[in-house]
Structures are given as structure tokens and as C-alpha cells.
C-alpha positions as CSV (number, residue, x, y, z in Angstrom):
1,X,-6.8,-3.9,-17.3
2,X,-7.2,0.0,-16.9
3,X,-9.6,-0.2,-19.7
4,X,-11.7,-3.3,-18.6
5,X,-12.1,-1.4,-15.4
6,X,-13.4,1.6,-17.9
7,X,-15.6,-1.0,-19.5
8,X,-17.0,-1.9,-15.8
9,X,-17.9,1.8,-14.5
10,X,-14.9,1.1,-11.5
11,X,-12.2,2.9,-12.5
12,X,-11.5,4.8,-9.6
13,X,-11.6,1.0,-7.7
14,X,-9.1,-0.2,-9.8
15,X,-6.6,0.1,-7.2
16,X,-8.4,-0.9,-4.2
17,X,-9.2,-4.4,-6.6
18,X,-5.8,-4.8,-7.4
19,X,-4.2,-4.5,-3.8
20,X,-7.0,-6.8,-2.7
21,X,-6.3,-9.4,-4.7
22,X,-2.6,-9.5,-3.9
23,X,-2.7,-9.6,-0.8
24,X,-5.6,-12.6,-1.0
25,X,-2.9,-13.9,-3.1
26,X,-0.3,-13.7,-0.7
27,X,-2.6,-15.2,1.9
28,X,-3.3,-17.6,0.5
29,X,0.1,-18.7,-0.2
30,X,1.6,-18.1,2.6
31,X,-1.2,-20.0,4.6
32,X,-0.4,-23.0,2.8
33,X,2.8,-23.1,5.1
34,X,1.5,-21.3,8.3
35,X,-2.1,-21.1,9.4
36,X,-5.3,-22.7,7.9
37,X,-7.2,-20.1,9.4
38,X,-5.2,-17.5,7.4
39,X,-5.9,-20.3,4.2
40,X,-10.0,-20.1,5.0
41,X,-9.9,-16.1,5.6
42,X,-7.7,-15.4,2.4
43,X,-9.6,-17.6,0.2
44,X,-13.0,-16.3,1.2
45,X,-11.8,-12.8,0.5
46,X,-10.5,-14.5,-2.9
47,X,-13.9,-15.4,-3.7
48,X,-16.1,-12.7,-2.5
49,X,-13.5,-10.3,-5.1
50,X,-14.6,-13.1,-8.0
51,X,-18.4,-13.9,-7.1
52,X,-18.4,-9.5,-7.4
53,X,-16.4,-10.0,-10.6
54,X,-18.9,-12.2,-11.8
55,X,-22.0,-10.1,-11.0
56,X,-20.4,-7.1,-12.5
57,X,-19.8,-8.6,-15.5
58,X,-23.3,-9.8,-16.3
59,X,-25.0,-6.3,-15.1
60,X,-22.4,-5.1,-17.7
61,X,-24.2,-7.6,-20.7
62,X,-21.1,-9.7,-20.6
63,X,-21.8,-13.7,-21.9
64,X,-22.2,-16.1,-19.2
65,X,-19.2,-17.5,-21.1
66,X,-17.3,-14.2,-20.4
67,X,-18.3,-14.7,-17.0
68,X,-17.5,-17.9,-16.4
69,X,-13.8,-17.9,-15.3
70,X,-14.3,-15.5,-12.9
71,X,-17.6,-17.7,-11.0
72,X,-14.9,-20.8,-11.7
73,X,-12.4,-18.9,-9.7
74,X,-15.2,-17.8,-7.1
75,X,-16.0,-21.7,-6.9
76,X,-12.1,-22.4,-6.7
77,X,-11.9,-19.8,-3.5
78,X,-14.8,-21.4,-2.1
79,X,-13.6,-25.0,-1.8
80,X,-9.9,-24.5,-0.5
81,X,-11.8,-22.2,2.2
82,X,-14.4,-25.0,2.5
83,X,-11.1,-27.6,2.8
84,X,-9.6,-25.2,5.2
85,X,-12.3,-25.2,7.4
86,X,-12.7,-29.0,7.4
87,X,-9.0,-29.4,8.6
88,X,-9.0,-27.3,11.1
């Protein structure tokens, strides 16, 4: 991963990225037992990380097909926040 974030110019956000998306993670599974607001908040952060995943890698030249699990992911984040906010 240290060199994909080479690849991307974000090196020195490699950490920030990382921390980030465990601790979506961890909202997002410990929301599944506790709050649905704390499900909706984790999972937008979730796919706000991914949708900025996905436009980095095609202003890097990547293949939409190189791309693509990262906006699937972004999709992913946006419908368990999009389910979370319909239960509510």
C-alpha cells in the first residue's frame, strides 16, 4: 500500500487514509448493534473515502476497471447509509 500511495502523489496522507477508514470500519460495525445514526454517519464517511478513491485513481490514468471496486464500494457506503436513514 505504501507504494500505491507513491503511485497516487499522497504519501504523506497515507496515514490520515488509513486511520480514517478504520475507524469508518469500526462505525460501521459497531452501529450495527447500537445506533443507526452512528450506521448512516460511518458509512457516509465510508463512501466519501471511496468516491475520493475513485477520482484519484482516474486523474492518475487508472482503467475505469481499475476504478471500479473502489466507486462499487462508494455505492456499497451509500446504500447502508441510504438504509440507515430510511429506518430511522
Amino acid at each position: 500500500m505504501k507504494n500505491e500511495h507513491e503511485r497516487y502523489n499522497l504519501a504523506n496522507q497515507r496515514k490520515l487514509v488509513g486511520v480514517l477508514q478504520i475507524l469508518g470500519a469500526l462505525g460501521v460495525i459497531i452501529s450495527f448493534f447500537f445506533s443507526q445514526p452512528l450506521l448512516c454517519l460511518s458509512s457516509a464517511g465510508l463512501e466519501l473515502l471511496m468516491l475520493a478513491g475513485f477520482v484519484v485513481r482516474l486523474k492518475i490514468k487508472d482503467s475505469f476497471l481499475q476504478s471500479l471496486p473502489s466507486f462499487f464500494y462508494a455505492v456499497l457506503s451509500f446504500y447502508v447509509c441510504y438504509a440507515a436513514l430510511i429506518d430511522l
